[in-house]
C-alpha positions as CSV (number, residue, x, y, z in Angstrom):
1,X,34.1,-31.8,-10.7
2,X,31.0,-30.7,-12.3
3,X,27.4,-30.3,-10.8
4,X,24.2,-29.9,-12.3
5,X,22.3,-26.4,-10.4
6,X,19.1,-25.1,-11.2
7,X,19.7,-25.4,-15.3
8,X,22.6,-26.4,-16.5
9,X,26.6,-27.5,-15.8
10,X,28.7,-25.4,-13.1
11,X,31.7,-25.9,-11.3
12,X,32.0,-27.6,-7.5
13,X,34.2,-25.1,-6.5
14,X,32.0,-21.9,-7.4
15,X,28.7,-23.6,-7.4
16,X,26.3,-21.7,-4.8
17,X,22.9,-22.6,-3.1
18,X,21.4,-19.5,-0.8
19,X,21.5,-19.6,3.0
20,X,18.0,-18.9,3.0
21,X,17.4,-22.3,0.5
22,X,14.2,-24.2,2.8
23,X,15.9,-27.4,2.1
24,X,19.1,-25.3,4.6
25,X,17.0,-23.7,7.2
26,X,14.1,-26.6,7.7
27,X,14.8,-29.1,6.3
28,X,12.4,-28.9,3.3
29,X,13.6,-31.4,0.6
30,X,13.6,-34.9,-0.7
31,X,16.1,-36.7,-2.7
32,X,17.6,-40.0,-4.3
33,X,21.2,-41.9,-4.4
34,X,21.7,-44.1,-7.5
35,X,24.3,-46.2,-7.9
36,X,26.1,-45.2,-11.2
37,X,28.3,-48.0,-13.4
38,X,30.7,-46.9,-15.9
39,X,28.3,-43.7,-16.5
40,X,25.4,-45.6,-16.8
41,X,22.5,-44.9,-13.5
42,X,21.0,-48.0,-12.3
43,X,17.2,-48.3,-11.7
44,X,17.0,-44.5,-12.9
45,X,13.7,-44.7,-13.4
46,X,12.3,-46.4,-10.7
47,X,14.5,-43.5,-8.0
48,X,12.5,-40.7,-10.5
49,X,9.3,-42.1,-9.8
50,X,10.0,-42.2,-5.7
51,X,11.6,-39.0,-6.5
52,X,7.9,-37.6,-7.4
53,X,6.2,-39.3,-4.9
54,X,8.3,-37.9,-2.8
55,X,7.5,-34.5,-3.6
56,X,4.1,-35.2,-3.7
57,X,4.3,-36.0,0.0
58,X,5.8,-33.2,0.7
59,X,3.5,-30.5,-0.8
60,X,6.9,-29.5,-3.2
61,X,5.8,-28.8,-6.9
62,X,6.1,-31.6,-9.1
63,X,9.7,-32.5,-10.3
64,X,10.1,-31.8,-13.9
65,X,11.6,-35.8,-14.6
66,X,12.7,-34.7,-18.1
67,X,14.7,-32.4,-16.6
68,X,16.1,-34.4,-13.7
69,X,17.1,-37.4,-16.5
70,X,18.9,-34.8,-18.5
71,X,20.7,-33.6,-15.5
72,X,21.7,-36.8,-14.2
73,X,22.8,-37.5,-18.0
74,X,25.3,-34.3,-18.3
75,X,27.0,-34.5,-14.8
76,X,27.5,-38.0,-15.3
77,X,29.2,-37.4,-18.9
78,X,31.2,-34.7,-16.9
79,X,32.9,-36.7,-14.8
80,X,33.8,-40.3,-15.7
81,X,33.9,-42.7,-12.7
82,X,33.6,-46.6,-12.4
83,X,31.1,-46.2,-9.8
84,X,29.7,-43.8,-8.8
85,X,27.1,-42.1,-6.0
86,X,24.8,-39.9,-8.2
87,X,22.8,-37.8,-5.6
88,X,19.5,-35.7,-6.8
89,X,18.2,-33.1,-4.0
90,X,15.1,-31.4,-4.9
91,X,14.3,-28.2,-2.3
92,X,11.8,-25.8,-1.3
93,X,13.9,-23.2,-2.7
94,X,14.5,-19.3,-1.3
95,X,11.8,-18.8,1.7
96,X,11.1,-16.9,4.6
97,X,13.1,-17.6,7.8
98,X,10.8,-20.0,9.3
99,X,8.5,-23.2,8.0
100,X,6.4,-21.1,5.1
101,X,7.4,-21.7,1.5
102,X,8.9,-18.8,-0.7
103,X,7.1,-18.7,-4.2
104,X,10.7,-18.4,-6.2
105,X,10.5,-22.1,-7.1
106,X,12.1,-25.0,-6.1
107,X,16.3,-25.6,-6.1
108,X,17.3,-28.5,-8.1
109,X,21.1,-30.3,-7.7
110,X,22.3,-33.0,-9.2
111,X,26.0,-33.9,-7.7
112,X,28.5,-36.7,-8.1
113,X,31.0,-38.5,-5.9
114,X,33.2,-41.6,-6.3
115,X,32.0,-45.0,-4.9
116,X,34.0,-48.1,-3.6
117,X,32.4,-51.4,-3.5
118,X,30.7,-52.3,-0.5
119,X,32.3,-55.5,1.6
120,X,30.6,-58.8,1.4
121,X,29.8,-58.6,5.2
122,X,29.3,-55.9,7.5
123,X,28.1,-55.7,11.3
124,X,25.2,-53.6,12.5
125,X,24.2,-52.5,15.8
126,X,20.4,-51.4,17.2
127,X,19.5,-48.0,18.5
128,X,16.8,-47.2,21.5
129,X,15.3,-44.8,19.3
130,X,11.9,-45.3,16.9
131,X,11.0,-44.7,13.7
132,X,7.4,-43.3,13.9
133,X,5.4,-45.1,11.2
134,X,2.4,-42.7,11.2
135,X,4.7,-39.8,10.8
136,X,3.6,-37.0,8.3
137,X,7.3,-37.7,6.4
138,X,6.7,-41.5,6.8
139,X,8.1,-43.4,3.6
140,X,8.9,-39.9,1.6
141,X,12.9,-40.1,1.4
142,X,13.5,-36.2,2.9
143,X,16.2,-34.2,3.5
144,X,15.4,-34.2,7.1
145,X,17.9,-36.5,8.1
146,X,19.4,-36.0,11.5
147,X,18.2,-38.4,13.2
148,X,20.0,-41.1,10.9
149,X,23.1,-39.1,11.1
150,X,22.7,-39.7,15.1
151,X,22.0,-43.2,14.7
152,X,25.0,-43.8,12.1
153,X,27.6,-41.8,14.5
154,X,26.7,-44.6,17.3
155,X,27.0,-47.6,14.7
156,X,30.5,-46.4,13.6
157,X,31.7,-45.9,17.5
158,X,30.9,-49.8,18.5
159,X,32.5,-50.6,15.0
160,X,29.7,-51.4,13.0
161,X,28.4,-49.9,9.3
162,X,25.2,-49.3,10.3
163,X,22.2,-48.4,12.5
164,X,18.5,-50.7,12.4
165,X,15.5,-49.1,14.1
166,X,12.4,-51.0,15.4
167,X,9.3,-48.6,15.1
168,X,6.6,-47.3,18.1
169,X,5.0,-50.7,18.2
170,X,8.4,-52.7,18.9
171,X,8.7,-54.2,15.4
172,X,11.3,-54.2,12.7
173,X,11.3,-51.2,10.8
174,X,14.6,-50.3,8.8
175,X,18.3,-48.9,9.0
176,X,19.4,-45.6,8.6
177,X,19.9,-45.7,5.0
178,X,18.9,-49.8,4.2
179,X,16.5,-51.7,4.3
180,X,16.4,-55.6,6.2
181,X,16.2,-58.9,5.2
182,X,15.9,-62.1,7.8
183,X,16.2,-65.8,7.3
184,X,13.8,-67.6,9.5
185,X,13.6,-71.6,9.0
186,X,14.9,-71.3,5.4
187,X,12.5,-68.5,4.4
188,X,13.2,-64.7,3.7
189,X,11.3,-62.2,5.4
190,X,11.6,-58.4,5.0
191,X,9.0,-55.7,6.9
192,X,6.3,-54.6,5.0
193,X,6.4,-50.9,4.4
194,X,3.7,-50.3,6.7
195,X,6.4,-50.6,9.4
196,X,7.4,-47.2,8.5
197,X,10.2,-47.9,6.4
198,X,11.3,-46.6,3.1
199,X,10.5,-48.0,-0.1
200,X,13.7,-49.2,-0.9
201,X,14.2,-49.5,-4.7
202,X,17.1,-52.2,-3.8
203,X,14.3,-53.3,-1.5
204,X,11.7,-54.2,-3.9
205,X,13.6,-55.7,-6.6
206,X,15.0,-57.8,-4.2
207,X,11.9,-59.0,-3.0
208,X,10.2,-59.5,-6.5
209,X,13.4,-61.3,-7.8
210,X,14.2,-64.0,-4.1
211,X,10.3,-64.5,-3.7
212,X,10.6,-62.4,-0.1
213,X,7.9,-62.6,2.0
214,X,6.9,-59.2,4.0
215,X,5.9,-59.9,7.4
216,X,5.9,-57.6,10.2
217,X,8.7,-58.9,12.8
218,X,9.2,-58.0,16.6
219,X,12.6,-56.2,16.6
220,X,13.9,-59.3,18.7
221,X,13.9,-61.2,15.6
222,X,17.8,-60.2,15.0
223,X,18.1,-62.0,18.1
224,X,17.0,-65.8,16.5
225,X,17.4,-65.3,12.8
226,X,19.7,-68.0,10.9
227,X,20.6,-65.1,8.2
228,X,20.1,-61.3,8.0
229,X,20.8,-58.7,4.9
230,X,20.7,-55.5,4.3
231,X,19.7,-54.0,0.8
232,X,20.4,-50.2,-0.4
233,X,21.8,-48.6,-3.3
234,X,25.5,-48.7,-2.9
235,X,25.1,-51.9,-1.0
236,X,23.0,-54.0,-3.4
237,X,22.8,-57.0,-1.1
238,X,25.2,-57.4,1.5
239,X,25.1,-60.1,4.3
240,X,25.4,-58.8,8.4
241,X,27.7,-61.1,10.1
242,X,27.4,-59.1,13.5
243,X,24.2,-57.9,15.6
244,X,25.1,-56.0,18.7
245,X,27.2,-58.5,20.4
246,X,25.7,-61.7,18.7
247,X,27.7,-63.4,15.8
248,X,26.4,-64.9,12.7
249,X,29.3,-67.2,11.9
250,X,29.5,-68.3,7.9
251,X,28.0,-64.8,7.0
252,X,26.8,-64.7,4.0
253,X,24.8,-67.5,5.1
254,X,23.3,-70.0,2.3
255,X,19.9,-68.0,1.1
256,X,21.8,-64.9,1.4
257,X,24.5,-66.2,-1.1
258,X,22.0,-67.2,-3.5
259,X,20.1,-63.7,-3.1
260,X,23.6,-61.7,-4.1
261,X,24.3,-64.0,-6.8
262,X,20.5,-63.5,-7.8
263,X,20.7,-60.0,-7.9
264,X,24.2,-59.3,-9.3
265,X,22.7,-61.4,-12.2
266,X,19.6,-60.1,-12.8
267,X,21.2,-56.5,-11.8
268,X,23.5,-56.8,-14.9
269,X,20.8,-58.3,-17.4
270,X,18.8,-54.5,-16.8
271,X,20.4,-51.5,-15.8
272,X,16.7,-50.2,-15.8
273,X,14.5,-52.3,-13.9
């Protein structure tokens, strides 16, 4: 296996990043997961462009996306997969021992890891906790993921594949690494980002190629919804067929069906969209 590091091609197994990297010791990083198909990065361009508004959220200096492109281009020549799970982290690089930024530059890694397809259905649970939608990190997609780690361990225990927050006003926010979709009387509904959820690149295409409305949504929503999807990278679209302990029998439900089979289609016209 071969990763991209700071400049050019190395080897997994002797590949190093320093223990005093600020994307280790704070947390001070962003990054982006893209599907990969035969070699070929879907939506590259739209993850580069979150990629730099990321960093522009985070004070980081501006990614250099020729060089990201090119990187993403020679690790996935270097190791041949049907699909695949291209990550790109993008660090504070070498600082101090505390939340201060070092002035060597940032740390750039481009890695990749083998992908099966997702199910057609999958149950989710809730979580007590919040996502803060005036947060300072608030829509950047940041190494600083612990909390989702949290939520995830407590979906997998009760069986599920993933975790859905509501944010501090009680509404629908997002899932640990997804985005969500409900059916309400026929019609599909997603939060608006102003929820506090990320600007899911699976997200917005979805929404620009079903017609989905964004509409802010009490969390109890799950509770009465005819359909509910999640979106993300390695999902695409994939239908919820369990909430807590409430069953959606017939999952994928009828507007769900036609949004997979809308986006597998429209997914396979473009790999660039």
């Amino acid at each position: 296996m071969k990763i991209w590091l700071n400049g050019g091609l190395q080897d997994l197994e002797t590949a190093r990043v320093s223990v005093l990297d600020h994307g280790l010791t704070v947390g001070d990083g962003i990054f982006e997961t893209v599907k990969s198909v035969e070699g070929r990065p879907f939506a590259l361009t739209r993850h580069l462009d979150r990629l730099a508004r990321s960093a522009h959220g985070l004070g980081l200096p501006e990614p250099d996306l020729d060089e990201v492109r090119a990187a993403c281009a020679a690790v996935l020549d270097a190791n041949p997969m049907p699909l695949g799970r291209l990550r790109i982290t993008y660090t504070g690089g070498i600082s101090p021992l505390g939340s201060d930024r070092g002035d060597q530059g940032p740390t750039l890694v481009v890695a990749l890891g083998e992908a099966n397809r997702r199910p057609d259905t999958t149950a989710v649970i809730t979580v007590p906790w919040t996502r803060n939608e005036r947060g300072a990190l608030t829509g950047l997609k940041t190494t600083s993921y612990a909390e989702n780690v949290v939520a995830l361990a407590r979906a997998h225990e009760q069986g599920a594949s993933e975790a859905l927050f509501a944010n501090t006003v009680g509404q629908l926010c997002e899932g640990t690494g997804t985005n969500v979709f409900v059916v309400l009387d026929g019609e599909l509904h997603t939060p608006p980002v102003a929820s506090g959820c990320l600007a899911g690149i699976t997200r917005a295409l979805a929404v620009d190629w079903t017609g989905a409305r964004e509409t802010d949504l009490p969390l109890d929503v799950l509770d009465r919804a005819d359909e509910v999807f999640l979106t993300s990278t390695l999902r695409d679209i994939q239908a919820v067929h369990r909430i807590d302990g409430r069953e959606l029998p017939g999952a994928p439900g009828p507007v769900t069906a036609k949004a997979m089979r809308i986006f597998d289609e429209r997914a396979a016209e473009d790999l660039d969209p």
